[in-house]
N, C-alpha and C positions, 0 to 999 in steps of 0.2 A: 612435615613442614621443616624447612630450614630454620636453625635460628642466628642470628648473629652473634657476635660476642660483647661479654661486657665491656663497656669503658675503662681503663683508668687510667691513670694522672699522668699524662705527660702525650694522650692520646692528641690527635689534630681531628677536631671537626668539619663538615663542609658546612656553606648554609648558601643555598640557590634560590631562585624562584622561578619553578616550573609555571607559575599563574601571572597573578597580576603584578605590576611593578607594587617592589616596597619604598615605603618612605626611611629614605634612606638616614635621615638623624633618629627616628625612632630605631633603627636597626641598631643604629650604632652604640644607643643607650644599653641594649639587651646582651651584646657582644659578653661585658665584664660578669654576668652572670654564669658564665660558660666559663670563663678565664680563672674565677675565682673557686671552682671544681678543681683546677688544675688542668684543664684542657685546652689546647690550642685549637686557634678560630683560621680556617682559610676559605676566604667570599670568592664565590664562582666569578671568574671573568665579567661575563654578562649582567651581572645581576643589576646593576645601575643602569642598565638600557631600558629605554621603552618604544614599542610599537602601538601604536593606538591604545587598546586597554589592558593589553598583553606586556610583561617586563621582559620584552625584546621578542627577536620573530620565533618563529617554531625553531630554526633551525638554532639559534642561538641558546634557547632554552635547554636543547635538548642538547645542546654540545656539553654544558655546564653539568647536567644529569651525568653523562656516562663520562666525563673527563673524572668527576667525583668519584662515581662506581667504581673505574679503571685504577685512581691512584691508591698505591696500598699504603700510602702516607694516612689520610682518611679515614677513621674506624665509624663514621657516622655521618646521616645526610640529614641536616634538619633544616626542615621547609621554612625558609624567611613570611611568608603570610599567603592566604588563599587568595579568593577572587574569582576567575576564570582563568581557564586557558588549558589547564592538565590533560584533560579530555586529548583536545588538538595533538597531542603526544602520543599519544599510548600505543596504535598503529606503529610507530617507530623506535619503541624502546628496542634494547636490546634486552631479550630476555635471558639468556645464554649467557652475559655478559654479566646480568644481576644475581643470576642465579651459581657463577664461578667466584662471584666476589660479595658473596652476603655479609651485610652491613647494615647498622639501623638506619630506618628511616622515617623520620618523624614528622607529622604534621596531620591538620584535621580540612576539613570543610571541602572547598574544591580539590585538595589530596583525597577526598575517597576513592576518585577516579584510577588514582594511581594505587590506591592502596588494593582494590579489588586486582586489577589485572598482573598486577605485581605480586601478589598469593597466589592467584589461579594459572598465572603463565611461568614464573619461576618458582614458585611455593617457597616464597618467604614469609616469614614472621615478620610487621611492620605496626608502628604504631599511628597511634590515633591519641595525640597531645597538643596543646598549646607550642604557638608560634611566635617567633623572637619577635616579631614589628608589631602582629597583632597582640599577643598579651603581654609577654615578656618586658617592652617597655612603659608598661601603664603603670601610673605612680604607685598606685593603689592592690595591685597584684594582690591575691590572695596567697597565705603559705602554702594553702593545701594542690594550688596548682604549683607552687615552685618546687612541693616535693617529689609531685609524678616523674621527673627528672631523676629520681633516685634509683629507678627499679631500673637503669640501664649500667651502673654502675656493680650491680651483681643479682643473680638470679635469685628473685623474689616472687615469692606464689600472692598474688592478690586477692584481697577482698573486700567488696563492696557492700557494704549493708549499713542499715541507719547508724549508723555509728556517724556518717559521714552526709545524710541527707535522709529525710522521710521518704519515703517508696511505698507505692501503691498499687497493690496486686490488682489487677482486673482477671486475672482467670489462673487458678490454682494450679497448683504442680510441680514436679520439680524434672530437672532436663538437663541433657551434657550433650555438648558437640563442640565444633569448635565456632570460635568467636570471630564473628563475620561483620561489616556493614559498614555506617560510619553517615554521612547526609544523604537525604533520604533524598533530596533535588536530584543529586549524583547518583544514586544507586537505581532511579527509576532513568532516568536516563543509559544507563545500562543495557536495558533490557530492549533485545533484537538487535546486538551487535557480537562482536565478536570477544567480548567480554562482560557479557551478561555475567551478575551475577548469580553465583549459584549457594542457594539457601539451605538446600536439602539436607536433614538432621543437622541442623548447626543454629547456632542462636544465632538471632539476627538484631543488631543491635540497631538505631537509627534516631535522629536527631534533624533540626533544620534554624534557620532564623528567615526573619523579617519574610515571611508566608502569609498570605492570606487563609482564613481556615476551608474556603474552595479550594485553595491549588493541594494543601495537605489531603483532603477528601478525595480529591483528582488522583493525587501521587498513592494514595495507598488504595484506593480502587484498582488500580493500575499493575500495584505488586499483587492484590486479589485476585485480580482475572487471569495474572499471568502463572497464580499457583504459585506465586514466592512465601505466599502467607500459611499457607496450610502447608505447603515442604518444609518448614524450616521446625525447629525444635523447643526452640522457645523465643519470646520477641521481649527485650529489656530499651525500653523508650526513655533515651533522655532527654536534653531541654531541648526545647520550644522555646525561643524566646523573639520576640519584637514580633508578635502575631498579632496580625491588624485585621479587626471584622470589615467589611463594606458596608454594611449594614446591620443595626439591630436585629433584624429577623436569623441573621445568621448563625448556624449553630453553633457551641463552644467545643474548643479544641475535647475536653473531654468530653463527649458527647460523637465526634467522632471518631476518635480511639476506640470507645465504646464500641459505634457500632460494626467497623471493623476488624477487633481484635480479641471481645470480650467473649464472642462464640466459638473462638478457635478451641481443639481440641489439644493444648499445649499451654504452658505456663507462659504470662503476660505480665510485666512487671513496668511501672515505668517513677520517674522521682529523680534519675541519676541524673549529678550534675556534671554533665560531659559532653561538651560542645561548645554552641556558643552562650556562654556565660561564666562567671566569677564565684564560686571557684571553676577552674577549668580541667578534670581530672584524668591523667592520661593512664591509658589502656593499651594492651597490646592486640591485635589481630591476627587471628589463624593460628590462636593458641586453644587449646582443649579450655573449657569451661562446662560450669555445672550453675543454674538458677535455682534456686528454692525459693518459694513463694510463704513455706510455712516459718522457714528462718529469713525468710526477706534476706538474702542472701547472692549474689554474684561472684562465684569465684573461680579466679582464673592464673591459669598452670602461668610459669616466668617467660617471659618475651626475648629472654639474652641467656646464652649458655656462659659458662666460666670461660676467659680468657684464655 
């Protein structure tokens, strides 16, 4: 895997939005967070447009992506907020183009789209962090997601364990490969195209919000039949959050984790807060990782080489 290089002071940021339009005074609030690093901020052309639910048409979106990638002003692409829409790209990235100019690229939820095809097509390292509109401007921010922004500043080996949240094994073991996934809405959506994800010996990490606990049952059935569950090496589940039953009779989120995960023959771990929720903790993808289940334990090799 490629990896990008660190940050430092005096670097120029990009911030796009390959998804939905952002709100544009929340973004602007988030901007001084970045400035006050020492890093210069430069907003993709486009990024104030909107098409229906899309923040501008494909073609605009994607001018802003590789105008970003192309300039070697630029040492980092961080996603202004999710939504929809990433998917609709991916067929036209330029890979060749990301893969001659690797550089971070940050963002979670509708980015896993990008985050998978962008490992698998140009094998870069990319993260899976909190986004300037969506968290970055909320009053209330947590420190412990304002410091996942540290680990792009110099190569830092991570670790995840209750130190930082309770975690709860559903199935023993311990496991290394590299670290893969990101929303599991996105990631089942993958599968039978030309950028399926691919699980095989690698930990597969996965996360969602505002789910019914049917569509979660549906979506990991789904990675079940398709053998993404039993290929992969170990599965570390983070939040869950605004999951709404339809009904009483409905089973609980644990219950179906349970019954889809706790017979695999691989360590199952899940508690980490990384996704959508407060704190919001940012991770790198397509980096070498190791789970322990007897150290309740996640850790994973640095997401940035030295400058």
């Amino acid at each position: 895997m490629l990896l990008p290089k660190a940050l430092k002071k005096g670097d120029t940021i990009g911030i796009i939005a390959p998804a939905s339009p952002p709100n544009m005074k929340r973004l602007g609030k988030a901007i001084p967070f970045f400035t006050n690093f020492g890093l210069r901020v430069k907003v993709g052309k486009n990024i104030a447009k909107v098409s229906g639910y899309l923040a501008g048409t494909d073609e605009e979106r994607l001018a802003d992506f590789h105008e970003m990638i192309a300039d070697e002003e630029v040492k980092a692409i961080i996603i202004a907020r999710g939504g929809y829409g990433t998917p609709r790209l991916a067929s036209s990235l330029n890979y060749d183009l990301i893969a001659s100019h690797p550089k971070v690229i940050w963002g979670y939820s509708d980015i896993t789209y990008l985050h998978v095809a962008i490992q698998q097509k140009a094998g870069l390292v990319t993260f899976h962090g909190p986004m300037p509109a969506s968290d970055l401007a909320s009053p209330d921010i947590e420190e412990r997601t304002l410091a996942s922004f540290s680990q792009l500043l110099r190569p830092t080996s991570l670790q995840y364990s209750e130190n930082l949240s309770s975690l709860e094994v559903l199935r023993v073991g311990e496991a290394s490969g590299k670290l893969v996934g990101g929303n599991l809405t996105l990631l089942t959506s993958t599968l039978g195209t030309p950028f399926e994800v691919d699980t095989a010996g690698k930990i597969l990490f996965i996360e969602d919000v505002n789910e019914s606990p049917y569509r979660i049952d549906s979506m990991l059935n789904q990675l079940k039949l398709s053998g993404k569950l039993a290929q992969a090496a170990g599965v570390a589940i983070g939040s869950f959050t605004q999951i709404k039953a339809n009904s009483t009779s409905s089973y609980t989120l644990d219950e179906i984790f349970h019954h889809y995960l706790s017979d695999l023959p691989l360590p199952v771990m899940s508690g980490f807060e990384i996704g959508h929720c407060s704190p919001n903790i940012g991770i790198p993808l397509g980096v070498p990782a190791t789970m322990n289940t007897q150290t309740k334990t996640l850790s994973m090799m640095p997401g940035v080489k030295e400058n």
